[in-house]
C-alpha positions as CSV (number, residue, x, y, z in Angstrom):
1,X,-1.7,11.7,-10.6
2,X,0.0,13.7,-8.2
3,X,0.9,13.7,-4.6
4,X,-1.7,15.3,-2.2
5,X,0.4,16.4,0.6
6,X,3.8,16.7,2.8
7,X,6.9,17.6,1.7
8,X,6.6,16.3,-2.1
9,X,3.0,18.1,-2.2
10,X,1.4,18.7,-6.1
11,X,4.3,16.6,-7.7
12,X,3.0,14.7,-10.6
13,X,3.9,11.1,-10.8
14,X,4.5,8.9,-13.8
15,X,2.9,6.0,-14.1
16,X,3.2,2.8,-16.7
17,X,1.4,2.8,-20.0
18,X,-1.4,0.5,-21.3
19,X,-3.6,-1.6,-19.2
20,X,-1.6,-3.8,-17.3
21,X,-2.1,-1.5,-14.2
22,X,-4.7,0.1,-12.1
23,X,-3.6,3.3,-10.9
24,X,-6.0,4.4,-7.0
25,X,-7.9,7.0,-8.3
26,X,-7.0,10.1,-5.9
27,X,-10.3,10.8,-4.0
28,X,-9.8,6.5,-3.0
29,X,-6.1,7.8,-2.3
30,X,-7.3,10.9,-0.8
31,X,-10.0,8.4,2.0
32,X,-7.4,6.5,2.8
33,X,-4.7,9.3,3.9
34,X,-7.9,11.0,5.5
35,X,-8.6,7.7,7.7
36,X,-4.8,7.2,8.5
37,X,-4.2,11.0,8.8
38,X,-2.2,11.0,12.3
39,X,-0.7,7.7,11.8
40,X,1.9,7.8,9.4
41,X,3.9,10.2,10.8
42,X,7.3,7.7,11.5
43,X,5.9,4.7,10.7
44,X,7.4,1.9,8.5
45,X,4.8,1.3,5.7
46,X,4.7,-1.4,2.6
47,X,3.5,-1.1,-1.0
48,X,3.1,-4.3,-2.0
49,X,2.1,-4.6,-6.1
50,X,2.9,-1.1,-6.4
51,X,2.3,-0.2,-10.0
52,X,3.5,3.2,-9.5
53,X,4.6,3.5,-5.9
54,X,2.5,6.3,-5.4
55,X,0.5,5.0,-1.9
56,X,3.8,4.1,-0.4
57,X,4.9,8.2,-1.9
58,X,2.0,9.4,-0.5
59,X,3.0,8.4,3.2
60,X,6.8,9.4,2.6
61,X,5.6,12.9,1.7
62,X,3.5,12.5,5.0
63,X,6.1,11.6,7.2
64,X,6.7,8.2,6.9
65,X,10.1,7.1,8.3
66,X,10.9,4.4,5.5
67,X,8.9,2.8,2.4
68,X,9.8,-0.6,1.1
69,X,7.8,-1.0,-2.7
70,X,7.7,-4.4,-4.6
71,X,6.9,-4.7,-8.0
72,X,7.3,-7.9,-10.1
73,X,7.5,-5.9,-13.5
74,X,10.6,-4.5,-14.1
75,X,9.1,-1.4,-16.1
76,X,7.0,-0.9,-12.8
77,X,10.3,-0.6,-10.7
78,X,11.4,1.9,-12.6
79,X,8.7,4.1,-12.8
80,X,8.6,3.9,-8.8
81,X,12.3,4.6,-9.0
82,X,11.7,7.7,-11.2
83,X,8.9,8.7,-9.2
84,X,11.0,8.3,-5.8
85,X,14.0,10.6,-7.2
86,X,11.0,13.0,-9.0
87,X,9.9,13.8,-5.3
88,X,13.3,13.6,-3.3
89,X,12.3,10.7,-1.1
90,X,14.7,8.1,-2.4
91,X,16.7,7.9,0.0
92,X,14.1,6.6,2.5
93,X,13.0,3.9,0.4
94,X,13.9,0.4,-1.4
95,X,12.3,-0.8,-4.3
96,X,12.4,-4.6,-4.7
97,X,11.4,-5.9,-8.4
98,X,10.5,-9.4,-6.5
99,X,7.0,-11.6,-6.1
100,X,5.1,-9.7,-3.1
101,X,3.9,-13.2,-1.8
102,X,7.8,-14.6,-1.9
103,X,8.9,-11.2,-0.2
104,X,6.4,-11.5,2.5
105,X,7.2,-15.0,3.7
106,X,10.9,-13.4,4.0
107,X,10.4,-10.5,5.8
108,X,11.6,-10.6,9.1
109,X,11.2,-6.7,10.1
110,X,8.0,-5.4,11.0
111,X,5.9,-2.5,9.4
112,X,3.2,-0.3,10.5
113,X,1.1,0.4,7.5
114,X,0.6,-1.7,4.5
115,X,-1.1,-1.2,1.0
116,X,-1.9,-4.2,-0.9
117,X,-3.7,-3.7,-4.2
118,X,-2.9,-6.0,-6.7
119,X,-4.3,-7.0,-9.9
120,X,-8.5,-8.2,-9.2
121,X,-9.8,-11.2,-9.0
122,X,-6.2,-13.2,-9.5
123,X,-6.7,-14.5,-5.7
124,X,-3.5,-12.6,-4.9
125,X,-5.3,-10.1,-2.4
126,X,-6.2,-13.5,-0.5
127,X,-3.0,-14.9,-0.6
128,X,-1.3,-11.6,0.7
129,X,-3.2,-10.5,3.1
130,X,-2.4,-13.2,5.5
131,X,1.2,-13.1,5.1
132,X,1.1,-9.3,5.3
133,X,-0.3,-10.0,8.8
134,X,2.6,-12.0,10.0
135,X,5.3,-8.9,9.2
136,X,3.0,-6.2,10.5
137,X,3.4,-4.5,14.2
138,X,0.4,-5.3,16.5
139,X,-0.5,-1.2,16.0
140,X,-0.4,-1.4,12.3
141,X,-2.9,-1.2,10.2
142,X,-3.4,-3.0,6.3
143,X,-5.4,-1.7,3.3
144,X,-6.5,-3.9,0.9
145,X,-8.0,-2.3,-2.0
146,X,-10.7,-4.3,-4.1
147,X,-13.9,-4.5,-6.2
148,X,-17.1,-4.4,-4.8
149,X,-18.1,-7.6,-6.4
150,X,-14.9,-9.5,-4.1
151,X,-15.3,-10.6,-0.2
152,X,-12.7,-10.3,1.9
153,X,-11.8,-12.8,4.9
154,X,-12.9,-11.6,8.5
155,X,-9.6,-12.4,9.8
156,X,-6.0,-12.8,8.5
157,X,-3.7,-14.4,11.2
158,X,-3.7,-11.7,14.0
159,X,-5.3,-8.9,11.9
160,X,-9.5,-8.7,12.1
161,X,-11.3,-6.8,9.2
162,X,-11.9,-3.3,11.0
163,X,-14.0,-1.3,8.6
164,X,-14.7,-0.9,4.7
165,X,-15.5,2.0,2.9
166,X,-16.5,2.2,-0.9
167,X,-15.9,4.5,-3.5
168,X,-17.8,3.7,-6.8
169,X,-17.2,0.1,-7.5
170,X,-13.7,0.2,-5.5
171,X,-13.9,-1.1,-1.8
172,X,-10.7,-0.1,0.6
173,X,-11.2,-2.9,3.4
174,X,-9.0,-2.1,6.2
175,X,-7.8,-4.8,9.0
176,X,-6.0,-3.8,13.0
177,X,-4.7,-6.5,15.1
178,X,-7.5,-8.1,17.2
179,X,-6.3,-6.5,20.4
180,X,-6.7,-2.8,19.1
181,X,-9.8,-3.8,17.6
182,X,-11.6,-4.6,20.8
């Protein structure tokens, strides 16, 4: 696993051992930076369950003014904290070994772009996703990455599903606010 682009471009990234996580295979990684190409640039973005931190990375490397990353496994904090210092974008990040869904109903400052891929079918993406809507800027746009086998929601608070695209058995469903949808 590596980082595609930007300033930290073809650094490899650690990531945790044994099957606890699901690292996003780089061509789903690769879609998604192609879709949101022009947007990071400045933006505030989220990785929430980040396993390895490397879709919140990605965006830094990109441009991305600030990356918060939460992990509840401490060994998954410090792999994002490795891979942070690995690719000299620390210091435009925080990485919060915290529940995503308890994080989220704190958060008071808004973000532009958010990844949620969490562990399938625990109900978590559901459970997120709506709470992700409530800290996100009326521009932003969320990513929810799933299997092909689990519906997502036509709506989350303010946020309408916009497209989805699928790779193999992954779908990455992505959701605007209503008014930039129209």
């Amino acid at each position: 696993m590596r980082v595609i682009t930007g300033t930290a471009r073809g650094r490899r990234l650690t990531t945790r051992e044994g099957s606890e996580t699901r690292p996003t295979p780089e061509r789903v990684k690769e879609a998604i930076f192609s879709i949101i190409q022009f947007q990071v640039e400045g933006r505030r973005v989220l990785d929430a369950f980040a396993g390895s931190g490397q879709l919140g990375i990605e965006a830094l490397s990109r441009g991305a003014a600030y990356a918060d990353f939460l992990d509840s496994s401490k060994e998954s904090v410090n792999v994002i904290q490795k891979n942070l210092e690995a690719t000299g974008l620390a210091q435009r990040a925080a990485v919060h070994q915290t529940d995503a869904l308890l994080f989220l109903q704190r958060k008071a400052i808004p973000y532009d772009l958010c990844f949620l891929d969490p562990p399938y079918r625990t109900g978590l993406l559901q459970q997120a996703l709506p709470l992700c809507a409530a800290v996100m800027n009326p521009g932003g746009v969320i990513f929810c990455e799933h299997p092909d086998d689990e519906t997502m929601p036509d709506c989350a608070g303010d946020f309408v599903k916009n497209r989805t695209y699928r790779y193999g058995k992954i779908m990455v469903t992505t959701f605007v606010h209503k008014d930039v949808s129209k």
